[in-house]
C-alpha positions as a Markdown table, in Angstrom:
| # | Residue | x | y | z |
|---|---|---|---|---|
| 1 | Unk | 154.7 | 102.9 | 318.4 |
| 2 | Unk | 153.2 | 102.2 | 315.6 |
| 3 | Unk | 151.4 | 98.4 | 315.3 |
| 4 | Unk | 151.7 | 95.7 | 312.2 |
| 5 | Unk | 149.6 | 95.8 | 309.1 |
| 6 | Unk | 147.0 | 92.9 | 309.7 |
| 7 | Unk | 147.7 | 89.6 | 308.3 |
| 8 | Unk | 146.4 | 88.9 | 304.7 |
| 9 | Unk | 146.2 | 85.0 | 304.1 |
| 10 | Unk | 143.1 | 83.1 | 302.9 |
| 11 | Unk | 141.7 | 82.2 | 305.8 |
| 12 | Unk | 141.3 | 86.1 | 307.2 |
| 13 | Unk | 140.3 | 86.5 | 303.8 |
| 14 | Unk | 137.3 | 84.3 | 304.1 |
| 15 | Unk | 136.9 | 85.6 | 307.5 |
| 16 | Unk | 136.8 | 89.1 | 306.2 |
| 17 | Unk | 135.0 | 88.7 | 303.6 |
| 18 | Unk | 132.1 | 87.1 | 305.2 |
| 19 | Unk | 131.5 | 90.4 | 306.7 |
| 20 | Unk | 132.3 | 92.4 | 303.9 |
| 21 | Unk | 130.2 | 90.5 | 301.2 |
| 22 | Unk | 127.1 | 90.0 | 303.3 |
| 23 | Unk | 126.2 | 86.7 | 302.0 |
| 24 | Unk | 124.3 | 84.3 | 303.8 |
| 25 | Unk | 126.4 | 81.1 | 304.0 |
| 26 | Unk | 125.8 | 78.3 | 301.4 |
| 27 | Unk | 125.3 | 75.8 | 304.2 |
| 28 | Unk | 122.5 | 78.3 | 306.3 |
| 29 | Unk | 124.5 | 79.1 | 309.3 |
| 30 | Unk | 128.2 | 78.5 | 310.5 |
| 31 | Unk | 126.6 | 76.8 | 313.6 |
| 32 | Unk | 127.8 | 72.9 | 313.4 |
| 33 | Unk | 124.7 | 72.0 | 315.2 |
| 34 | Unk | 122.3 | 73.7 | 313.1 |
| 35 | Unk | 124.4 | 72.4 | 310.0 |
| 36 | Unk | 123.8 | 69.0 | 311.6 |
| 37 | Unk | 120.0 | 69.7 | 311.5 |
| 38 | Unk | 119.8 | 70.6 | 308.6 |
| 39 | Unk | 121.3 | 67.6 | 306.8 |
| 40 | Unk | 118.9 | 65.7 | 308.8 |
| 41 | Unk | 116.6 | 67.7 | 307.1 |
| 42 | Unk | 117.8 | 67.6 | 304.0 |
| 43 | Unk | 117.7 | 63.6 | 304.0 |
| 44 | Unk | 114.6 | 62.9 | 305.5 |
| 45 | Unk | 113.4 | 61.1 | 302.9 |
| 46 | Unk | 116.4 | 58.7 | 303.4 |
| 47 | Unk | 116.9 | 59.1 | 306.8 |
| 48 | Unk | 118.6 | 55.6 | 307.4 |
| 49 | Unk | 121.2 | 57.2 | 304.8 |
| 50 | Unk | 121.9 | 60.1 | 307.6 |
| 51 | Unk | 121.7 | 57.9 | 310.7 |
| 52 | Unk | 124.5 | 55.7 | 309.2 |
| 53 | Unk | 126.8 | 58.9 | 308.8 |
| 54 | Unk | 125.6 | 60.2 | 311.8 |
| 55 | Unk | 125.3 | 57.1 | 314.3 |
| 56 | Unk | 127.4 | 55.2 | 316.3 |
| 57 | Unk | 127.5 | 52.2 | 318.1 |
| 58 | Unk | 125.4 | 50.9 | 321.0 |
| 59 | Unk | 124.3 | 53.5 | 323.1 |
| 60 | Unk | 126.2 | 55.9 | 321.2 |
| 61 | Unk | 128.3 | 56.4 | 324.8 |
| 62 | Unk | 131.6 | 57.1 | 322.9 |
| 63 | Unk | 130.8 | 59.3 | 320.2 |
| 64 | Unk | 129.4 | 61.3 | 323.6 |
| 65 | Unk | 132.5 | 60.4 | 325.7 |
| 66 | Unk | 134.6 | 62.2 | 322.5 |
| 67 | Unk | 132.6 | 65.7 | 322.9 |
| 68 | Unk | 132.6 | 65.2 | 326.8 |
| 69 | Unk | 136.2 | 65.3 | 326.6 |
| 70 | Unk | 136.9 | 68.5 | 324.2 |
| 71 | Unk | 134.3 | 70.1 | 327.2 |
| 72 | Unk | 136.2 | 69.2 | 330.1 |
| 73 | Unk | 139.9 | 70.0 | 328.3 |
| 74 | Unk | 139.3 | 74.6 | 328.4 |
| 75 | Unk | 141.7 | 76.8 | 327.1 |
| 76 | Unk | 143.4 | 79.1 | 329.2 |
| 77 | Unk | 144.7 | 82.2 | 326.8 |
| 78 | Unk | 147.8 | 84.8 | 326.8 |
| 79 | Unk | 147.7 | 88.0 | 326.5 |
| 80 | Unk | 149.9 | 90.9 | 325.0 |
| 81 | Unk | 151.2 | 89.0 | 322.4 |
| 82 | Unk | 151.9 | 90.0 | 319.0 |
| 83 | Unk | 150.2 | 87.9 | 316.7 |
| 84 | Unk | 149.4 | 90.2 | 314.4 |
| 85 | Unk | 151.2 | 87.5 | 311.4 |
| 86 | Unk | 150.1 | 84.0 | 312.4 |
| 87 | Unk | 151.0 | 80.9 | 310.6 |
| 88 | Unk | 149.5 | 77.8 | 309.7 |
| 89 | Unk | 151.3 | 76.0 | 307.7 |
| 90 | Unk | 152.7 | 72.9 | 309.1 |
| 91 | Unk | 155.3 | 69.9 | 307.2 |
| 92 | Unk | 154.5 | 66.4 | 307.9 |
| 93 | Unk | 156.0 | 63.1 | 306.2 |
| 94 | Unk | 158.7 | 66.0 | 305.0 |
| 95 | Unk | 155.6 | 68.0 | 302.7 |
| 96 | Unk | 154.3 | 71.2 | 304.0 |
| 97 | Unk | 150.2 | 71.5 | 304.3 |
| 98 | Unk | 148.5 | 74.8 | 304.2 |
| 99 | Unk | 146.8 | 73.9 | 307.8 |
| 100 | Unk | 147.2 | 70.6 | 310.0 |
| 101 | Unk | 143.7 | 69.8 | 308.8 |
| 102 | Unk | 142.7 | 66.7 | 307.3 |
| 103 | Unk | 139.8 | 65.1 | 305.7 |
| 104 | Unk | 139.2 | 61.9 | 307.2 |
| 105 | Unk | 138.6 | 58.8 | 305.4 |
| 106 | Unk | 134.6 | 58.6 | 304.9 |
| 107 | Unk | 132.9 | 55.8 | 302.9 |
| 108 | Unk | 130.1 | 55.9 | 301.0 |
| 109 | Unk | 129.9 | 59.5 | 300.1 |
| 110 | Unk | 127.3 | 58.8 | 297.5 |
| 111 | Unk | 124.4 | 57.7 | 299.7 |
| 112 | Unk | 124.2 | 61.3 | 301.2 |
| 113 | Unk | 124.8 | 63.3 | 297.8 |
| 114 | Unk | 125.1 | 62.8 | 294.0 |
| 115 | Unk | 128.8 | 63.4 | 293.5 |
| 116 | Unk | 130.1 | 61.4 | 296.5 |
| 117 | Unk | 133.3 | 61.4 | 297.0 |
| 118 | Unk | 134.3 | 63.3 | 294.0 |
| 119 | Unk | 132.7 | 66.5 | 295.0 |
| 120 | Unk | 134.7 | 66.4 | 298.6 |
| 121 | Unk | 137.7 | 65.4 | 296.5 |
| 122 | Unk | 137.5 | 68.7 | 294.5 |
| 123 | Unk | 136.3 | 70.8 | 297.5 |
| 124 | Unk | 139.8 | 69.5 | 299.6 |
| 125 | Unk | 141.7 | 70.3 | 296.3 |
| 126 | Unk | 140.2 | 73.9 | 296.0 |
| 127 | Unk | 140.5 | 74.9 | 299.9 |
| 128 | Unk | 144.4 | 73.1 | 299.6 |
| 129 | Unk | 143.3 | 70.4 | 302.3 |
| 130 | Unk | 144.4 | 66.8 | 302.2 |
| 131 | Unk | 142.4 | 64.5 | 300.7 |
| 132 | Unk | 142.0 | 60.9 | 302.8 |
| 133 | Unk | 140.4 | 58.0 | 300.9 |
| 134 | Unk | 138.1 | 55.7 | 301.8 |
| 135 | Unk | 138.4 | 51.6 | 300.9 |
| 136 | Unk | 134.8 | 51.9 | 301.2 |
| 137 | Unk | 134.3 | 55.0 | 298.6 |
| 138 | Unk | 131.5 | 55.0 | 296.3 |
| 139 | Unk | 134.0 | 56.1 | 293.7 |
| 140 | Unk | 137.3 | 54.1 | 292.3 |
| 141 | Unk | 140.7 | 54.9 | 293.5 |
| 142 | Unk | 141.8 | 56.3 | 289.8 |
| 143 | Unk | 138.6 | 58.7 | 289.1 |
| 144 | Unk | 138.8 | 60.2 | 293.1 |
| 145 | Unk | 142.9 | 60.8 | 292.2 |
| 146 | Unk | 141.3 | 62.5 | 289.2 |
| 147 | Unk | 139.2 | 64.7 | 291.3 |
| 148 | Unk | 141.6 | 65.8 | 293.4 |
| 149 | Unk | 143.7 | 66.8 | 290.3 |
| 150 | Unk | 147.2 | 66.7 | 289.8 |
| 151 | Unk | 148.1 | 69.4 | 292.8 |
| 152 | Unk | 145.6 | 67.8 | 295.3 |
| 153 | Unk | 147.2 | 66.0 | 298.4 |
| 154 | Unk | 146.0 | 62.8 | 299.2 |
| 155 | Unk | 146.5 | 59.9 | 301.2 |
| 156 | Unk | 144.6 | 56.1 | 301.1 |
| 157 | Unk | 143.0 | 54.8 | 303.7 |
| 158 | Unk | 143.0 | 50.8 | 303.5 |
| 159 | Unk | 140.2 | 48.6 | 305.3 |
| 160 | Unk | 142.8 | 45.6 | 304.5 |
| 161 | Unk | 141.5 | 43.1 | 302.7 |
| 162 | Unk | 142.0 | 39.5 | 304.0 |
| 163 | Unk | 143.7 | 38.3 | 300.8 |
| 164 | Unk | 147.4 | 39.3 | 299.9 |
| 165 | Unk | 147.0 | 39.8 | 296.3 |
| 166 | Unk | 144.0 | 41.9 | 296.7 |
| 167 | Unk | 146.0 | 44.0 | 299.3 |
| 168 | Unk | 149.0 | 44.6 | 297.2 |
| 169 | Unk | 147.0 | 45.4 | 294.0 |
| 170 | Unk | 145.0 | 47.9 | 296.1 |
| 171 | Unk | 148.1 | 49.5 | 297.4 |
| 172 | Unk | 149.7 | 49.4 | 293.7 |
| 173 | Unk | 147.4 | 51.4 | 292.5 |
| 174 | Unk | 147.1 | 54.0 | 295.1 |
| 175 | Unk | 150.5 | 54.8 | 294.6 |
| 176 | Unk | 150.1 | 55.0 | 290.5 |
| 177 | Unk | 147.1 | 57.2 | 291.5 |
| 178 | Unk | 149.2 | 59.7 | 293.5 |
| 179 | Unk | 148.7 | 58.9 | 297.3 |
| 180 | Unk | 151.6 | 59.8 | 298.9 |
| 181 | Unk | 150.6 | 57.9 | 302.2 |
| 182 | Unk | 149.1 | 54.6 | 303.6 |
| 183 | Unk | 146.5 | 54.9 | 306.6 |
| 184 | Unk | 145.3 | 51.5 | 307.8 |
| 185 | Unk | 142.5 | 51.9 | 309.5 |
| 186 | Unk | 142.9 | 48.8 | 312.4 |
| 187 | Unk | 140.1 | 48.9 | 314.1 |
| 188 | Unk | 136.8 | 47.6 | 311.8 |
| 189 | Unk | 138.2 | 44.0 | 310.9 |
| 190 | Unk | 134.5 | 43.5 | 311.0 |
| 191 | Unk | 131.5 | 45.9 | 311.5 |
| 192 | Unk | 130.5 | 47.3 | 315.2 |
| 193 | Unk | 126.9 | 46.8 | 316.5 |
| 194 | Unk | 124.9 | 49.5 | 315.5 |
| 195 | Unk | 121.5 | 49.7 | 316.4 |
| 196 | Unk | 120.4 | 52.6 | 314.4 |
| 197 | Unk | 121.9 | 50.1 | 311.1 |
| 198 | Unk | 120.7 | 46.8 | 312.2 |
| 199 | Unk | 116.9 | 48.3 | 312.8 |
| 200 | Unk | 116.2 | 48.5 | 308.9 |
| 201 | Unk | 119.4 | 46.3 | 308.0 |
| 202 | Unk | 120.9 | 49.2 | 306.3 |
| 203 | Unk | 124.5 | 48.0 | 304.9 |
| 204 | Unk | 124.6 | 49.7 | 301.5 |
| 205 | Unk | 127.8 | 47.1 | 300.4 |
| 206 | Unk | 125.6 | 44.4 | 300.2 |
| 207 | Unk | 123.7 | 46.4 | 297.4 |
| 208 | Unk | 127.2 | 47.2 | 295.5 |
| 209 | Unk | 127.3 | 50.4 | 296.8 |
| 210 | Unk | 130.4 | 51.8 | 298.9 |
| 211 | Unk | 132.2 | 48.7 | 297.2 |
| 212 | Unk | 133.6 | 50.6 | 294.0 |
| 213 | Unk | 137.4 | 50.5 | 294.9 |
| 214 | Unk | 137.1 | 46.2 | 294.6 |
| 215 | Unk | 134.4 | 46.8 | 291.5 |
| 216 | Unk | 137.0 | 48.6 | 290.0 |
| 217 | Unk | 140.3 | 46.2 | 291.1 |
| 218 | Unk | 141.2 | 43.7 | 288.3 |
| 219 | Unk | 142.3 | 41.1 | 291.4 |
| 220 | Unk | 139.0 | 41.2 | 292.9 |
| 221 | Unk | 137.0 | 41.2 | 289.8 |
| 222 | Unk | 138.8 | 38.0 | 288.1 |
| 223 | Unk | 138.4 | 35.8 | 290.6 |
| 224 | Unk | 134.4 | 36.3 | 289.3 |
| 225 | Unk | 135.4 | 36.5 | 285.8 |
| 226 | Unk | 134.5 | 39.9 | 285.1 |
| 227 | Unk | 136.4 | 43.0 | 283.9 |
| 228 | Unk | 137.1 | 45.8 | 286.4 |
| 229 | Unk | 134.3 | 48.7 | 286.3 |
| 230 | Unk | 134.5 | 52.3 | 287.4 |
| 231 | Unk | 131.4 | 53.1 | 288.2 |
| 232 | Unk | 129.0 | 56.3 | 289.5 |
| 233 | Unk | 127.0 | 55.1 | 292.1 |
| 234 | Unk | 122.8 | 56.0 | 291.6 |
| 235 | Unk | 121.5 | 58.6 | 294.0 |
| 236 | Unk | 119.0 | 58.7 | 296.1 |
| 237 | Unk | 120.6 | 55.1 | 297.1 |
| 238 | Unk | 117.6 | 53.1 | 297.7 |
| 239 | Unk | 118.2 | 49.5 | 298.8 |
| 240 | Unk | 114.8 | 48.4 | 298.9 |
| 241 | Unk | 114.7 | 48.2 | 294.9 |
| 242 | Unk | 118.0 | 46.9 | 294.3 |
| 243 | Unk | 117.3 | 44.0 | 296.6 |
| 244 | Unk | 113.0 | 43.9 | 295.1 |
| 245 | Unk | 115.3 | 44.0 | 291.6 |
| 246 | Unk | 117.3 | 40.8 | 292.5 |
| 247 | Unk | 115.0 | 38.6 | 294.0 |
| 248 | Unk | 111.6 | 39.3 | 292.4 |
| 249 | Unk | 112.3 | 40.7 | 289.1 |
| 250 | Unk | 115.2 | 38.5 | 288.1 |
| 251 | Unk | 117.7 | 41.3 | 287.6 |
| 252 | Unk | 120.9 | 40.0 | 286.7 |
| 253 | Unk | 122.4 | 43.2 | 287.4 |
| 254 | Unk | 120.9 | 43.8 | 290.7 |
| 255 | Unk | 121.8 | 40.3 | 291.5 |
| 256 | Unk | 125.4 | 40.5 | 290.4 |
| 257 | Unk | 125.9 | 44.0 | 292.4 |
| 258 | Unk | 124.7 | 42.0 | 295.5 |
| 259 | Unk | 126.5 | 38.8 | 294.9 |
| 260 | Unk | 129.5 | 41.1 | 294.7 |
| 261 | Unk | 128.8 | 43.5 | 297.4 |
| 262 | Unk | 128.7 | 40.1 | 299.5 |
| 263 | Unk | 132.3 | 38.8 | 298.3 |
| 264 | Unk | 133.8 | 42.9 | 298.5 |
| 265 | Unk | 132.6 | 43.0 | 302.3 |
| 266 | Unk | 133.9 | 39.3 | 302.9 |
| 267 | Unk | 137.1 | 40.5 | 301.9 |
| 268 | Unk | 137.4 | 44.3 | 303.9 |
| 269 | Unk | 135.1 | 43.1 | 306.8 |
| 270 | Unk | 135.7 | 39.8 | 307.1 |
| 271 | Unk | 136.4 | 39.2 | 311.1 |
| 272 | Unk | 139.4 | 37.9 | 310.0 |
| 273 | Unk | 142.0 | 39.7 | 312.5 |
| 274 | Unk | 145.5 | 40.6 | 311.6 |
| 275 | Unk | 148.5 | 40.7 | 313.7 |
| 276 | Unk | 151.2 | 43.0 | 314.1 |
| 277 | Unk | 153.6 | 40.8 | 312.3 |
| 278 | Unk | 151.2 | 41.1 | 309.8 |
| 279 | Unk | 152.3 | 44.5 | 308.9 |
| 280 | Unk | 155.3 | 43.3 | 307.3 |
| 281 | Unk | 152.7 | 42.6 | 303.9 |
| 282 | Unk | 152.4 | 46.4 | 303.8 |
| 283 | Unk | 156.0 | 47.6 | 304.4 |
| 284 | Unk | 157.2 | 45.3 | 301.6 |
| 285 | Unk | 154.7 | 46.7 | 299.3 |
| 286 | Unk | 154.7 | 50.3 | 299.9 |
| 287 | Unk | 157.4 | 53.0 | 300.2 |
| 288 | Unk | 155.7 | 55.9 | 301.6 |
| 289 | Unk | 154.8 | 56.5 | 305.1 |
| 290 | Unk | 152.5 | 54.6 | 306.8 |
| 291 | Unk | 150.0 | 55.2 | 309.2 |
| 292 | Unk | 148.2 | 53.0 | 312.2 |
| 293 | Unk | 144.8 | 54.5 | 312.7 |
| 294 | Unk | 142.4 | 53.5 | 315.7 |
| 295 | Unk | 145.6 | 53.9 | 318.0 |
| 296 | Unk | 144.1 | 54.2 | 321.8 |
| 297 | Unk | 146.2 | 52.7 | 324.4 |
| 298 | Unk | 149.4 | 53.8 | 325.0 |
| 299 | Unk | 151.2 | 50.1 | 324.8 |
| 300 | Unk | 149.9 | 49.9 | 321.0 |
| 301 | Unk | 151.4 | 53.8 | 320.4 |
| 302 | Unk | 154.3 | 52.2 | 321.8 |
| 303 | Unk | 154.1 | 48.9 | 319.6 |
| 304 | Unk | 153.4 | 51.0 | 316.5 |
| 305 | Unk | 156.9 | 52.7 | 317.4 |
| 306 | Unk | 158.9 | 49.6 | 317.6 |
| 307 | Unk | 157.5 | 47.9 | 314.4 |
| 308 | Unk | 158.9 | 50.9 | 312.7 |
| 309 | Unk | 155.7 | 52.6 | 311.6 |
| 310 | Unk | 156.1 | 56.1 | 310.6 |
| 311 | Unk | 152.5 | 57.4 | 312.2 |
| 312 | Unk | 149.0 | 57.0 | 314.4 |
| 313 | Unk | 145.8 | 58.5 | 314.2 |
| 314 | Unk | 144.5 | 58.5 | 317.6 |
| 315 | Unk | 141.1 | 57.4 | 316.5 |
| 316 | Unk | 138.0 | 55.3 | 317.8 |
| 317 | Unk | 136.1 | 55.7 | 314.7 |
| 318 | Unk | 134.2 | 58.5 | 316.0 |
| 319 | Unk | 132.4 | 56.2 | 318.6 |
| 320 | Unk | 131.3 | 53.7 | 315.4 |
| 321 | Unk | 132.8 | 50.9 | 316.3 |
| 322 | Unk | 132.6 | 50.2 | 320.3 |
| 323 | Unk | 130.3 | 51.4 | 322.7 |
| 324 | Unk | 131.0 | 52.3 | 326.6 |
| 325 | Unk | 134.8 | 53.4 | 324.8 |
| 326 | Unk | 136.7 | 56.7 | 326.1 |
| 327 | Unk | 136.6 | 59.6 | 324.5 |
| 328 | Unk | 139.2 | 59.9 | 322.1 |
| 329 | Unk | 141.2 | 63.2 | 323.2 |
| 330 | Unk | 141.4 | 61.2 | 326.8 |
| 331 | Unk | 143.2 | 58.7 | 325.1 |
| 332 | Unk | 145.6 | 61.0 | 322.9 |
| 333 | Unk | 146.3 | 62.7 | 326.6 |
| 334 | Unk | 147.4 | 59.4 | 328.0 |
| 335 | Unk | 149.3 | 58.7 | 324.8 |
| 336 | Unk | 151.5 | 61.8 | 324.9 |
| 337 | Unk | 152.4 | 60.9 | 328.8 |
| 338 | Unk | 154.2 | 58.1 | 327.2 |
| 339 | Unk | 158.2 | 59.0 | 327.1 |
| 340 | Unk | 158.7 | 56.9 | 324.9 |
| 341 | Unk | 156.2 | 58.3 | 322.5 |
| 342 | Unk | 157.2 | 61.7 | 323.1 |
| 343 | Unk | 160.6 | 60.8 | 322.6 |
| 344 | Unk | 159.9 | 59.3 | 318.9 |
| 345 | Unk | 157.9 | 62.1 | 318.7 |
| 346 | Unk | 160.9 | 64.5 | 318.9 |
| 347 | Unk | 163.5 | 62.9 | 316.8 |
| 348 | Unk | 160.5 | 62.7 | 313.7 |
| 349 | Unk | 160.5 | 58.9 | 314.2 |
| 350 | Unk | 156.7 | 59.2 | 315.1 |
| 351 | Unk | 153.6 | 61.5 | 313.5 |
| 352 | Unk | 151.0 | 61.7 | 316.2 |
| 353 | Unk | 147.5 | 62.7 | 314.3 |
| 354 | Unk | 144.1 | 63.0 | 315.8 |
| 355 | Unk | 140.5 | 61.7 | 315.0 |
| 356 | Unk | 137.5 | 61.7 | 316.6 |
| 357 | Unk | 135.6 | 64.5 | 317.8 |
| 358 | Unk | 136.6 | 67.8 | 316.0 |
| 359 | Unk | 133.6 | 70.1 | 315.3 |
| 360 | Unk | 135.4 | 73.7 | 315.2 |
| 361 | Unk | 138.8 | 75.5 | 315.3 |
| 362 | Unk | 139.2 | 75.1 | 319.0 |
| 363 | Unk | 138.6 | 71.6 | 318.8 |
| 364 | Unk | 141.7 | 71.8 | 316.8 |
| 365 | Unk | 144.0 | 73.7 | 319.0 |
| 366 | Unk | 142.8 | 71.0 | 322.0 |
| 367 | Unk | 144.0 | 68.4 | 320.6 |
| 368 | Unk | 147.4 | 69.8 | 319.1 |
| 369 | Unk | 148.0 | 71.0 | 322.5 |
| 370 | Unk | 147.7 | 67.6 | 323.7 |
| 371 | Unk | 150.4 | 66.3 | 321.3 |
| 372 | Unk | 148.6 | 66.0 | 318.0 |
| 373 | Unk | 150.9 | 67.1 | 314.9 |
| 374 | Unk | 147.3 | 67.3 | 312.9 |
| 375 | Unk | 143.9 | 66.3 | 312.9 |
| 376 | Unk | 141.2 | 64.7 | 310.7 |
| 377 | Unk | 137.6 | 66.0 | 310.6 |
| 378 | Unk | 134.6 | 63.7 | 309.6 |
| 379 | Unk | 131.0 | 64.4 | 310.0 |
| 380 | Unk | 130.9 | 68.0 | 309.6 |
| 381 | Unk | 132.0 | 67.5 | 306.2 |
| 382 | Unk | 129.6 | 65.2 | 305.4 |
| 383 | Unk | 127.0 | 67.2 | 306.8 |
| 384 | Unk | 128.2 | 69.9 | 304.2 |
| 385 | Unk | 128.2 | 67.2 | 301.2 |
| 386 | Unk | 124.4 | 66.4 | 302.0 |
| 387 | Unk | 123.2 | 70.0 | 302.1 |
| 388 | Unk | 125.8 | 71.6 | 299.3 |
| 389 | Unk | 127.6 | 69.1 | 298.2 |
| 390 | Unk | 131.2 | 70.5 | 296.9 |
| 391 | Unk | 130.6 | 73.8 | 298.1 |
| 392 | Unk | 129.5 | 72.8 | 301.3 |
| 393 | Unk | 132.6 | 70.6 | 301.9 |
| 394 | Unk | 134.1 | 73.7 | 301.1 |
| 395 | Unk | 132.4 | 75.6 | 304.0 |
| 396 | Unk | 133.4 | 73.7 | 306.3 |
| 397 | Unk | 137.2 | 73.4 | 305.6 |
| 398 | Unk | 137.3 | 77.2 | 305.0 |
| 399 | Unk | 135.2 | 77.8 | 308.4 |
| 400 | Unk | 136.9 | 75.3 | 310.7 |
| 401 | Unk | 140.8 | 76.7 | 309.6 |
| 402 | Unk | 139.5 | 80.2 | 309.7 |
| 403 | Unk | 138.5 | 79.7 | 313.4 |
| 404 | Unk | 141.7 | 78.2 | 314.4 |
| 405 | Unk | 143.5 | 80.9 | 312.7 |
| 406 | Unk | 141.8 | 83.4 | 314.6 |
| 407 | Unk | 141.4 | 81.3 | 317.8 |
| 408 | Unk | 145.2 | 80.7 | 318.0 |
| 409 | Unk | 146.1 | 84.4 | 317.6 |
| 410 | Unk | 143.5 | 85.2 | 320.5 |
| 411 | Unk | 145.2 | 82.3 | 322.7 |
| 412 | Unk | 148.5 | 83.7 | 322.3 |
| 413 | Unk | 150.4 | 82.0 | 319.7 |
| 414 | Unk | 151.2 | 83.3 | 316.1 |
| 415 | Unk | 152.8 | 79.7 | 314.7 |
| 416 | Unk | 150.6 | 76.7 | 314.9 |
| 417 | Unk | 153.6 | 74.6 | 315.1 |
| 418 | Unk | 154.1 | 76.5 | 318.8 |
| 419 | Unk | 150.9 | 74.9 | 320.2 |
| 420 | Unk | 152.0 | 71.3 | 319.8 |
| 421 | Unk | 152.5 | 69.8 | 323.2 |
| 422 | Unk | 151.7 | 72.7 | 324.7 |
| 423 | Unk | 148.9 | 71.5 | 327.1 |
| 424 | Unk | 150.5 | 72.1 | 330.5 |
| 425 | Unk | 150.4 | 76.0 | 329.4 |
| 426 | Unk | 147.4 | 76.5 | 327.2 |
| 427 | Unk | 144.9 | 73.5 | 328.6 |
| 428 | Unk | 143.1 | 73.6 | 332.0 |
| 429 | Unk | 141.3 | 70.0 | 332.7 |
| 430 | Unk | 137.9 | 70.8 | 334.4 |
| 431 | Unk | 135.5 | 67.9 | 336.3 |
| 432 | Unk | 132.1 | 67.8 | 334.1 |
């Protein structure tokens, strides 16, 4: 018998091709540790620029409690299965995605590389990724949408602002600016304790940067008489002369960017926690999905279900936020134990996405086989920007798809939509 023709799609493309063209990649290596190094590398000259990408709070405990847990779930792969053709397209929210990869909402691109958050923006549009916005971008809502272009998908992430007004214009014009979803991200109502921050009091908002999405809000801005800006962040960001500019030198400028950055943060981060009646805001001012992210206990999956809301990202913020936390894949497991979450899950009442953790294509398949519909990736992709910026983004979406692609067909499965749920099958807990 005669087999299949291999597959031909752009992700075996890019596989094949890396063998084929012999080029070294543009990021050095394909290695996510030695990627990782090198942006450290790259950014020693503003290494608390790195560390606040890279760190997490306290101890650091959860970020380590996230990896722990992709090492302790293994794979356990079938054999003799044809999956010559493999597919990974998947439809969420009713629109089909190329691959259930997303980009995560990341602020302040544009301390690690010129572009920011425009060069990721393009690199999601060009590998047909979705594109998940920041409220703490170093860009404006309108000129990332631009970015992305008019074929890019792209959903807003909202660090919700303690007044109304400012909250509903923000969401207006994500919606004129083509975001198709809401993610509120629930679980910075005020900054975690970061050590690796607090040593050299690193919090670039203070300095007006990561704080271009209120700069550029007519709401926010007339409440200190000014006109709304859109405007491209300086690189290297150096805080130490903005703040030398505003007190010593008598920079209006410098002084208005802090005074600013001061009244932006009191409005995202402002330790004023909301409720989950509180929710009701958003669902009268917004008519597209809407997504809870920072979702770990199962009662609050279960809460998020009964307040209507159309989807969770089980997410700690990648260990940011609260030390001594569990990883995040141990809480997505308990999650999809939950009947009732499984049974929302079913009828398409509930999306179940993933954050926290994911470093390659296996990563990926461990945490859709756990329950997850799709996952976001974060620091890789930043690690990219630093060193390449678009076309490192660009690496890593290509690379971390491409391994999935080829890791699913090795586990067994030739439709990615076949692995959801599939943990008791494909997954193997193992003791550290």
């Amino acid at each position: 018998m005669t087999g299949t023709p291999a597959q031909s799609t752009q992700w075996m493309k890019y596989f094949n091709d890396i063998y084929g063209q012999v080029k070294p990649p543009v990021l050095g290596s394909f290695a996510v540790k030695e990627i990782e190094d090198k942006a450290r590398e790259v950014m020693k000259d503003h290494l608390p620029a790195y560390m606040y990408t890279f760190g997490s709070a306290g101890t650091c405990s959860t970020d380590a409690a996230n990896r722990r847990a992709f090492n302790r779930w293994k794979i356990v792969p079938a054999m003799l299965k044809d999956c010559t053709t493999r597919n990974v397209e998947t439809t969420i929210f009713g629109k089909k995605f190329h691959a259930p990869l997303f980009i995560a909402p990341v602020g302040v691109q544009g301390i690690l590389h010129a572009d920011g958050e425009l060069a990721t923006a393009r690199a999601a549009a060009a590998c047909g990724i979705p594109y998940i916005m920041s409220s703490a971008s170093s860009r404006s809502i309108e000129d990332i949408a631009k970015a992305n272009g008019p074929n890019g998908q792209r959903w807003y992430q909202l660090y919700w602002p303690r007044s109304d007004e400012i909250t509903i214009s923000l969401l207006n014009r994500a919606k004129a600016a083509g975001f198709s979803a809401l993610v509120i991200t629930l679980d910075t109502m005020l900054l975690g304790w970061r050590p690796h921050d607090l040593d050299t009091a690193y919090i670039p908002f203070l300095y007006g940067v990561g704080i271009q999405v209120g700069l550029s809000d007519p709401v926010f801005m007339k409440r200190s008489g000014y006109e709304p800006v859109h405007e491209i962040t300086k690189f290297p960001f150096e805080p130490e002369k903005i703040r030398n500019a505003a007190l010593n030198a008598g920079d209006a400028n410098a002084r208005k960017a802090m005074q600013l950055g001061k009244d932006w943060l009191g409005e995202t981060n402002s330790g004023s926690f909301k409720s989950w009646e509180d929710l009701q805001l958003i669902k009268d001012h917004w008519d597209g999905p809407i997504i809870l992210k920072g979702i770990q206990r199962v009662s609050d999956a279960e809460k998020a279900i009964e307040m209507g809301i159309h989807g969770i990202v089980v997410s700690n913020h990648g260990g940011r936020q609260i030390d001594g936390a569990i990883g995040s894949l141990d809480a997505l497991a308990k999650i999809m134990r939950s009947p009732k979450v499984l049974d929302a899950q079913t009828k398409g009442d509930l999306t179940v996405l993933f954050d926290s953790g994911i470093r390659t294509g296996s990563d990926v398949i461990k945490a859709m086989a756990l329950g997850a519909q799709g996952v976001l990736i974060a620091r890789p992709y930043m690690y990219g920007l630093a060193i390449a910026g678009q076309a490192g983004v660009e690496q890593i979406l290509m690379q971390t798809v491409a391994d999935m692609h080829l890791t699913m067909g090795l586990c067994g499965y030739s439709d990615v939509n076949d692995i959801i749920g599939k943990r008791d099958e494909l997954l193997e807990i193992v003791d550290d």
